[in-house]
ZAMARGU-4260 file (C-alpha; in steps of 0.2 Angstrom, whole numbers, plus 5000, padded with zeros to 4 digits):
<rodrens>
0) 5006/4951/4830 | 5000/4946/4845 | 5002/4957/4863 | 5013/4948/4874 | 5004/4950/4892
5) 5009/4947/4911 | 4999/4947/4927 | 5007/4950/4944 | 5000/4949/4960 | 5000/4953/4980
10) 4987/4945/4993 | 4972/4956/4987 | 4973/4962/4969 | 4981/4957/4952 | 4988/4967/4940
15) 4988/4963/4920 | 5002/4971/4909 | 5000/4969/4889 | 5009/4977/4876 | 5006/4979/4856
20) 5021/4984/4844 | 5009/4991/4834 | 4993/5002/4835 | 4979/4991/4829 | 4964/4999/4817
25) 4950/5002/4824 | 4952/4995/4840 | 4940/5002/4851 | 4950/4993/4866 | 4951/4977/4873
30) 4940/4963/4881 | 4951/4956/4897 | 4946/4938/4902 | 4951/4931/4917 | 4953/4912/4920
35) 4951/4904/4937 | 4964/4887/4941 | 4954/4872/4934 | 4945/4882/4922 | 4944/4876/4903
40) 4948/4890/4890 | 4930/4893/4884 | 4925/4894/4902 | 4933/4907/4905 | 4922/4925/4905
45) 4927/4941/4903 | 4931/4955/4918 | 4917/4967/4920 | 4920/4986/4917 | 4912/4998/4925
50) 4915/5013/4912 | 4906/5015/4895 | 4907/5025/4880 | 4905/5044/4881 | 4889/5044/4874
55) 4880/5033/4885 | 4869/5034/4899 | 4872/5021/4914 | 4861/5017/4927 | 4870/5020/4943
60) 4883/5008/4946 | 4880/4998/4930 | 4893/4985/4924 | 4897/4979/4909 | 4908/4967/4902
65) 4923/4972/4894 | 4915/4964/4877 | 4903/4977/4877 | 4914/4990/4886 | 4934/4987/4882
70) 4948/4994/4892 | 4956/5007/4884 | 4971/5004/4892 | 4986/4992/4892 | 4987/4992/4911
75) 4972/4983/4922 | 4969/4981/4940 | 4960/4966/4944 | 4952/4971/4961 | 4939/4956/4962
80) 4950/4941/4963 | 4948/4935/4981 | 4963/4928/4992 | 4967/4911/4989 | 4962/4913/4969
85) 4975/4906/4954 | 4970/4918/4939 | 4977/4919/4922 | 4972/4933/4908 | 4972/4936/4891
90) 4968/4951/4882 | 4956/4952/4865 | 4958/4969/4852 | 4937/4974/4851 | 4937/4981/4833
95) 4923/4992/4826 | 4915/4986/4811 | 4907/5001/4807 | 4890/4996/4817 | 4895/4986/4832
100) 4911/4980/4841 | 4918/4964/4836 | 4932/4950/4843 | 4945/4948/4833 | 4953/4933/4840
105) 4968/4930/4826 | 4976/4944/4837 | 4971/4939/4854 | 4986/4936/4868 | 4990/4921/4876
110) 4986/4914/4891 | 4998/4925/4904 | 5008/4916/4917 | 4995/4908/4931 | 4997/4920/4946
115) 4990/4916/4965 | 4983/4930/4977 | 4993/4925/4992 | 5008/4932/5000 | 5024/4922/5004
120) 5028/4910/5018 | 5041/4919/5028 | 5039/4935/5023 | 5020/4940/5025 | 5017/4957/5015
125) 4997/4963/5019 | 4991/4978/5014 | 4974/4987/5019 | 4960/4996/5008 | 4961/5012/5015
130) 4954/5022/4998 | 4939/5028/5005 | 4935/5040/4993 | 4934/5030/4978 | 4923/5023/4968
135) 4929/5006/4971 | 4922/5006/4988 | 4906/5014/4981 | 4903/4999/4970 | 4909/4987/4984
140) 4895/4996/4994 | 4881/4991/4985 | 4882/4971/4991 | 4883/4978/5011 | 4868/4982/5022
145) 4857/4998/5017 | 4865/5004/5035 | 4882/5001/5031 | 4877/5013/5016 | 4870/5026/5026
150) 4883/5031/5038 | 4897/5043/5039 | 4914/5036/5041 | 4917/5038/5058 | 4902/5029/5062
155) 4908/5015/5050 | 4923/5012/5060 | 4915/5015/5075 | 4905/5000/5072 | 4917/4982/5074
160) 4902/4971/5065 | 4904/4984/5048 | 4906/4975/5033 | 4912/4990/5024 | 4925/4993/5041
165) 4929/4977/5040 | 4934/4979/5017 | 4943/4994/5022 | 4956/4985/5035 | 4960/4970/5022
170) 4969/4959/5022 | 4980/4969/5036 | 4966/4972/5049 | 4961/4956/5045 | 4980/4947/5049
175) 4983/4958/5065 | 4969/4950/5072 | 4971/4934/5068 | 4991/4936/5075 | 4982/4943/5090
180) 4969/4927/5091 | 4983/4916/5087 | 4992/4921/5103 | 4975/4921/5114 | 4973/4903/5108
185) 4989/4895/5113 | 4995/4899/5130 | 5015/4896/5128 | 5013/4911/5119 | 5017/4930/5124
190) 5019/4947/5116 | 5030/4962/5115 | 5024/4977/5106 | 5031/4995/5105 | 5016/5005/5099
195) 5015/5024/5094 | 4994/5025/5092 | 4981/5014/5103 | 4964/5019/5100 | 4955/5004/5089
200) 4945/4997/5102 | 4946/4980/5093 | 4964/4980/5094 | 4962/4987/5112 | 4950/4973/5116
205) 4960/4959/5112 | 4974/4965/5121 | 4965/4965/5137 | 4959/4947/5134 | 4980/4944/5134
210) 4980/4951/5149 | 4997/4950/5158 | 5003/4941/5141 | 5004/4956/5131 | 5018/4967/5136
215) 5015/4983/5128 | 5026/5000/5126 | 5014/5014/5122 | 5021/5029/5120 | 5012/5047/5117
220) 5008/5047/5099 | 5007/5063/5089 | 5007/5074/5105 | 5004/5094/5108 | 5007/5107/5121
225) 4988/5104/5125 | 4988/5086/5123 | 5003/5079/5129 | 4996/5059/5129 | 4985/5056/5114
230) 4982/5037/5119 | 4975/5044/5138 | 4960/5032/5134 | 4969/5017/5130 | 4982/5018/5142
235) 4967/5021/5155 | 4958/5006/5147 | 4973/4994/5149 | 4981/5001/5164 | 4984/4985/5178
240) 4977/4972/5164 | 4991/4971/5153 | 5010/4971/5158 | 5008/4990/5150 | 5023/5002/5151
245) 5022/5021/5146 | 5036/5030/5136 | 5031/5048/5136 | 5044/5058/5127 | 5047/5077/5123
250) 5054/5091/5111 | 5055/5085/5095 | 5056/5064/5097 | 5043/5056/5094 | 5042/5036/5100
255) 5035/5029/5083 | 5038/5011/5082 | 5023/5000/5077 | 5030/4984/5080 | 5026/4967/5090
260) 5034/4953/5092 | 5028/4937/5096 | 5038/4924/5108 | 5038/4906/5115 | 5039/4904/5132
265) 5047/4888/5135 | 5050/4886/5153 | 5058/4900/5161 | 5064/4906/5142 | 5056/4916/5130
270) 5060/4912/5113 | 5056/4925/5098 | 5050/4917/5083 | 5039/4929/5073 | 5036/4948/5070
275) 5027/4961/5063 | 5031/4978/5059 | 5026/4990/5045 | 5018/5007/5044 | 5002/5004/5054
280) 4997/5014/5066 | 4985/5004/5079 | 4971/5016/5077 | 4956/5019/5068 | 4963/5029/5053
285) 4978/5018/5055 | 4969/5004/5051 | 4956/5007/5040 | 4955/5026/5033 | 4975/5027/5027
290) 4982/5017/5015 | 4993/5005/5026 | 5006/4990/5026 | 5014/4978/5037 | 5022/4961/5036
295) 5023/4947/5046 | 5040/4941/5046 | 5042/4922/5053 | 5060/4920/5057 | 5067/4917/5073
300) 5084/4928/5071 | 5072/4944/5065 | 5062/4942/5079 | 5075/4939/5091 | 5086/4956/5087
305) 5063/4965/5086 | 5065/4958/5104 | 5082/4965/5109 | 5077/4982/5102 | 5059/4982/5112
310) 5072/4979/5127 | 5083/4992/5124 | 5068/5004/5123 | 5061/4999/5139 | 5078/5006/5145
315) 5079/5022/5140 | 5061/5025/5149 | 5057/5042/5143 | 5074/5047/5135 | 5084/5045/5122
320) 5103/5040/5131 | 5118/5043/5120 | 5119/5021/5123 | 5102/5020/5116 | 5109/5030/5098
325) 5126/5020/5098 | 5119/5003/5098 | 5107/5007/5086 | 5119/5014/5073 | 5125/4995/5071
330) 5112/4989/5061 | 5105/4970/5065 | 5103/4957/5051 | 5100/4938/5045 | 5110/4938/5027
335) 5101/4920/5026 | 5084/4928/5021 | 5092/4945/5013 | 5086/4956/5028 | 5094/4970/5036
340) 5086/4980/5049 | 5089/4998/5055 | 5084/5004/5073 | 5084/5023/5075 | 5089/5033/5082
345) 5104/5032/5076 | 5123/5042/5075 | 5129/5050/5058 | 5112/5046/5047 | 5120/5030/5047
350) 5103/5023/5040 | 5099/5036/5027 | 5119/5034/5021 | 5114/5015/5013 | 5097/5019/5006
355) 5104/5033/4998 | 5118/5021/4990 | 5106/5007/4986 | 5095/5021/4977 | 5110/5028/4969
360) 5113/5011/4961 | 5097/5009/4955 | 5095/5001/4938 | 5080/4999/4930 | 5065/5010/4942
365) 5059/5015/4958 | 5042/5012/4967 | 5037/5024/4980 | 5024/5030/4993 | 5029/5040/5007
370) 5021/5050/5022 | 5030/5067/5027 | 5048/5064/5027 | 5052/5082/5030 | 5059/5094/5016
375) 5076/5093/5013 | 5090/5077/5014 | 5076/5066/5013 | 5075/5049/5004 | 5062/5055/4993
380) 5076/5071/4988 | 5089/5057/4985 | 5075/5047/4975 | 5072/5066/4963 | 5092/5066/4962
385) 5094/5050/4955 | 5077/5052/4945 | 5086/5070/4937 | 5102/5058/4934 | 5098/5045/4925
390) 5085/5048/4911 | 5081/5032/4908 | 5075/5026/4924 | 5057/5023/4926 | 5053/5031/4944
395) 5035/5033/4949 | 5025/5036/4964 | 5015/5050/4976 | 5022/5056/4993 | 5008/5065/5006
400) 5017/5075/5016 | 5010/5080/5032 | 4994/5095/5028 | 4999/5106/5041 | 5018/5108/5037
405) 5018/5113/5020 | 5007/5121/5006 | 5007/5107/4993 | 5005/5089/5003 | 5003/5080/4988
410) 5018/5078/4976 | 5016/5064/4961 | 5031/5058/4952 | 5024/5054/4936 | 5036/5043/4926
415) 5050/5055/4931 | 5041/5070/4929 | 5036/5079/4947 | 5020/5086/4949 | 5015/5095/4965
420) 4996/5099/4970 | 4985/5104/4983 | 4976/5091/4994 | 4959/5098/4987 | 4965/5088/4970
425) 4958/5073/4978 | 4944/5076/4992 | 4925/5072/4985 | 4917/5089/4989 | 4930/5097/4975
430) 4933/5086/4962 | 4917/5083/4948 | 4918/5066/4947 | 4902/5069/4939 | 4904/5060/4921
435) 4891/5048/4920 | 4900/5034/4925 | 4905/5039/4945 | 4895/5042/4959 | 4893/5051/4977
440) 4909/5044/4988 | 4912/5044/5005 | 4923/5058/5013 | 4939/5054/5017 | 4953/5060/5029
445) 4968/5071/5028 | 4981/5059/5028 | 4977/5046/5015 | 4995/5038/5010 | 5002/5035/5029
450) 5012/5021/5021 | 5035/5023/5021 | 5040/5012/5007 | 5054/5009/4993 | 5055/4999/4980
455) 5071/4998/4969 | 5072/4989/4952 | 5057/4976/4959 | 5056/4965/4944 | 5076/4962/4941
460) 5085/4946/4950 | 5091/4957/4962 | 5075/4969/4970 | 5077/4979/4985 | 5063/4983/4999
465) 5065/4998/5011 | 5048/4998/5024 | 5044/5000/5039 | 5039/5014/5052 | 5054/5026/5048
470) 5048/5040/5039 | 5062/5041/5025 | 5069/5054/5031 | 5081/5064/5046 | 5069/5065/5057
475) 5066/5047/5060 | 5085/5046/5058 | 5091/5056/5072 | 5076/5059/5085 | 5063/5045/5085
480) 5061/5028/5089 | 5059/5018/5069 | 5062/5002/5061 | 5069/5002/5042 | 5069/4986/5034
485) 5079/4982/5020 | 5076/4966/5012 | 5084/4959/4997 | 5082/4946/4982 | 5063/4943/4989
490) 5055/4942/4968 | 5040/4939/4978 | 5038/4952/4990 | 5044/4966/4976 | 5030/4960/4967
495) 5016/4963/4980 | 5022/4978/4984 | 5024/4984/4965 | 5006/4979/4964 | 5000/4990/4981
500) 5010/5004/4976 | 5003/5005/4958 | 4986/5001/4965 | 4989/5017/4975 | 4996/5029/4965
505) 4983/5026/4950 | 4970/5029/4963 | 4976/5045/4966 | 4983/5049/4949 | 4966/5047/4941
510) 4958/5059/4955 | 4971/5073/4952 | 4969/5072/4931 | 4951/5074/4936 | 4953/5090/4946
515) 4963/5096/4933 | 4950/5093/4919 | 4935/5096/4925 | 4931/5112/4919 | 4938/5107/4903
520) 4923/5104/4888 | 4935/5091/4881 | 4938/5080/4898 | 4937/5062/4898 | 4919/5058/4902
525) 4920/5037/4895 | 4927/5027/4881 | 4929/5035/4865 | 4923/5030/4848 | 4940/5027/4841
530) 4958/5018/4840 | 4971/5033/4842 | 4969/5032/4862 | 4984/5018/4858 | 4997/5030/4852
535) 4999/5036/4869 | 5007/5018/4875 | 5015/5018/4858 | 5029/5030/4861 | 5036/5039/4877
540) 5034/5036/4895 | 5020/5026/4895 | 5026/5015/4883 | 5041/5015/4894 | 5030/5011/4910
545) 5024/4995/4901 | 5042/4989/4897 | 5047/4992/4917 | 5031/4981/4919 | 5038/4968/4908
550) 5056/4968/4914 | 5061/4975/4898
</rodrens>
């Protein structure tokens, strides 16, 4: 029998899907071929791999197709499909005949669906790159300047003319700016932004070339006793050339918001017609060294009640009056594009209330990364409560809670199954990523996962998207400023963000089995002369991760 296959995709990567019924003999794994629009059948050549067999000894960086080095797998991530690309995959068993890998091509797949690596048109989903330790960006590396290749990473992002800055922001850097230059080019055009971070001078630098356009609410950012304003620089940098207010709270608020809106001026009106919110913090590490999201959102409504919002900030100055919590605990909405929107703070957890009902009713899976939510009566507790409830629920995904608040930051949720662990499962310097195959990375940060996102049942008729700034969790609820976004029915969107959050969490995942193995004489150190790496997706949960995958 043949697999069946399906690809998926967001505005940066492609995911393929395949499944067997059966376990084929002696398939040593699979080739993938990739097929560009316009493209005959027989044009089409196969994805290259970048892991051999156990026994073999690469130059650094080698590749190799998937002919001569299958995927033993039934889940792939195409990372080299460029923006603007229509793809379609099939997948071909690689059978050993005893002295050499063979096609067989009377049980090679279909052609999958076509997909295209876009995002949608009212709805604008980008996602940045912000794996710097991998060996993704190690391979990407080798087509940059010898002195991209040679620096650390802060002077990577120091320098604005980077390549490697510059593959490391995305497609999100990359759409910020251009909103920015958009805005710059046409001068009906103004901006209001309520910002938590400031300290990427590009960002900084367009902003001054707005000049008294750009109407801007920076607050403190992560602030301490001994540092009470964290964005001193930026403010200093922008002070009497932008329309720049301050909002310097206290205690345990904390002004998070990371949004801008974008409006018309048309006369003396100003018309909202655009947005863009998301976890994205308007710094370096925000930008390029955490794994990021925002999305544009091109409606007139959203943006009008974003603009509300930034007014009703402006008016609480530095405080949080009792007004500023009651008109935020009515939530704001357009049902025409199945979004509702959550301003915090907020009275009675009104906010958490709903995502916990909507992730109570989940149906087939959940999708989640998160950043520190706190510890208790969070959305990712609810997320473990529904996960304990329903067995047959395919919940998946990797929280990074904040390193200095709690012994074990990294917590996987594994098909169901919860695995804390210790940030030191994923940094260079402690993992012996030293099979033949991986080389030297770059080190990375402490936060590595910064993005807040939820994604319920995402490839039913009815997905549910919960992002934004808000943390997931009573904090956000009750003391900070934060946007939660719940959008409805969007296929699309669910699908870029089912493919960014999979991205993510295999990243990660692979790191952590590394740790875990590495002293191990067995480990996995490449592909392995036989066909009983299939049973695995035969049975159990990742047999049940490919069915979630296929709507099944």
């Amino acid at each position: 029998m043949k697999p069946s296959i399906q690809a998926f995709a967001n505005n940066d990567d492609a995911v393929v899907v395949w499944q067997s019924n059966e376990k084929i003999k002696d398939c040593y794994g699979f080739a993938l071929y990739r097929k560009l629009k316009g493209e005959s059948d027989t044009a089409a050549e196969p994805v290259q791999s970048y892991v051999g067999f156990e026994d073999q000894t690469p130059k650094e960086g080698e590749h190799r197709s998937s002919t001569e080095w299958p995927i033993q797998k039934f889940v792939w991530t195409d990372f080299f499909v460029k923006t603007g690309d229509a793809a379609s995959y099939k997948v071909i068993p690689m059978i050993w005949n005893g002295n050499h890998l063979v096609k067989d091509e009377t049980k090679a797949s279909d052609w999958s669906n076509e997909i295209v690596i876009e995002t949608g048109k009212v709805f604008k989903a980008s996602f940045n790159r912000g794996l710097v330790s991998s060996q993704f960006l190690i391979n990407k590396m080798q087509n940059v300047p010898e002195k991209d290749r040679s620096k650390n990473l802060d002077q990577v992002l120091a320098d604005e003319t980077s390549k490697t800055r510059a593959f490391l922001g995305g497609n999100l850097s990359f759409n910020i700016y251009r909103l920015l230059d958009n805005v710059f080019n046409d001068e009906t055009l103004v901006i209001y932004a309520a910002l938590y971070e400031l300290n990427e001078p590009t960002l900084v630098g367009k902003l001054k070339k707005l000049k008294k356009r750009a109407n801007v609410i920076l607050a403190n950012g992560a602030f301490k006793a001994t540092e009470p304003d964290p964005n001193k620089d930026a403010r200093a940098a922008l002070k009497d050339i932008i329309s720049l207010l301050d909002r310097m709270v206290t205690g345990s608020h904390f002004a998070h918001n990371k949004f801008l809106v974008v409006c018309k001026k048309v006369g003396e009106e100003i018309k909202p017609i655009r947005v863009l919110t998301g976890s994205t913090n308007w710094s370096k590490n925000g930008m390029f060294a955490q794994i990021n999201n925002g999305v544009i959102i091109e409606d007139e409504i959203v943006a009008e009640y974003y603009f509300e919002e930034w007014k009703r900030i402006k008016e609480a100055g530095n405080d949080y009056p009792k007004t500023f919590s009651l008109q935020n605990s009515t939530p704001s909405e357009n049902p025409a594009i199945g979004i509702k929107t959550w301003f915090t703070s907020v009275n009675d957890f009104v906010d958490m209330v709903e995502a916990r009902a909507l992730i109570n009713n989940a149906k087939q899976g959940i999708l989640f990364l998160m950043f520190n939510p706190g510890v208790k009566n969070t959305l990712f507790n609810a997320i473990l409560d529904k996960n304990a409830a329903d067995t047959n629920l395919f919940v998946h995904g990797i929280i990074n809670q904040d390193p200095g608040t709690k012994e074990n930051p990294l917590i996987f949720v594994n098909r169901g199954k919860q695995e804390p662990t210790d940030f030191n499962a994923i940094i260079p310097k402690n993992i012996k990523l030293g099979n033949r195959f991986s080389r030297k990375e770059i080190a990375g940060k402490m936060v590595v996962i910064h993005s807040k996102v939820i994604l319920i049942d995402p490839f039913s008729e009815n997905p549910i998207l919960m992002t934004g700034s808000h943390n997931l969790g009573e904090k956000a609820s009750k003391s900070n400023d934060d946007n939660l976004n719940i959008i409805r029915g969007n296929k699309k969107l669910a699908e870029e963000y089912a493919v960014h959050i999979m991205s993510v969490y295999n990243h990660y995942r692979y790191r952590y089995f590394q740790f875990l193995n590495q002293d191990n004489t067995t480990t996995w150190n490449g592909l392995k002369y036989t066909d009983t790496w299939q049973e695995s997706y035969l049975t159990g949960l990742k047999k049940r991760e490919i069915a979630f995958w296929l709507g099944k």
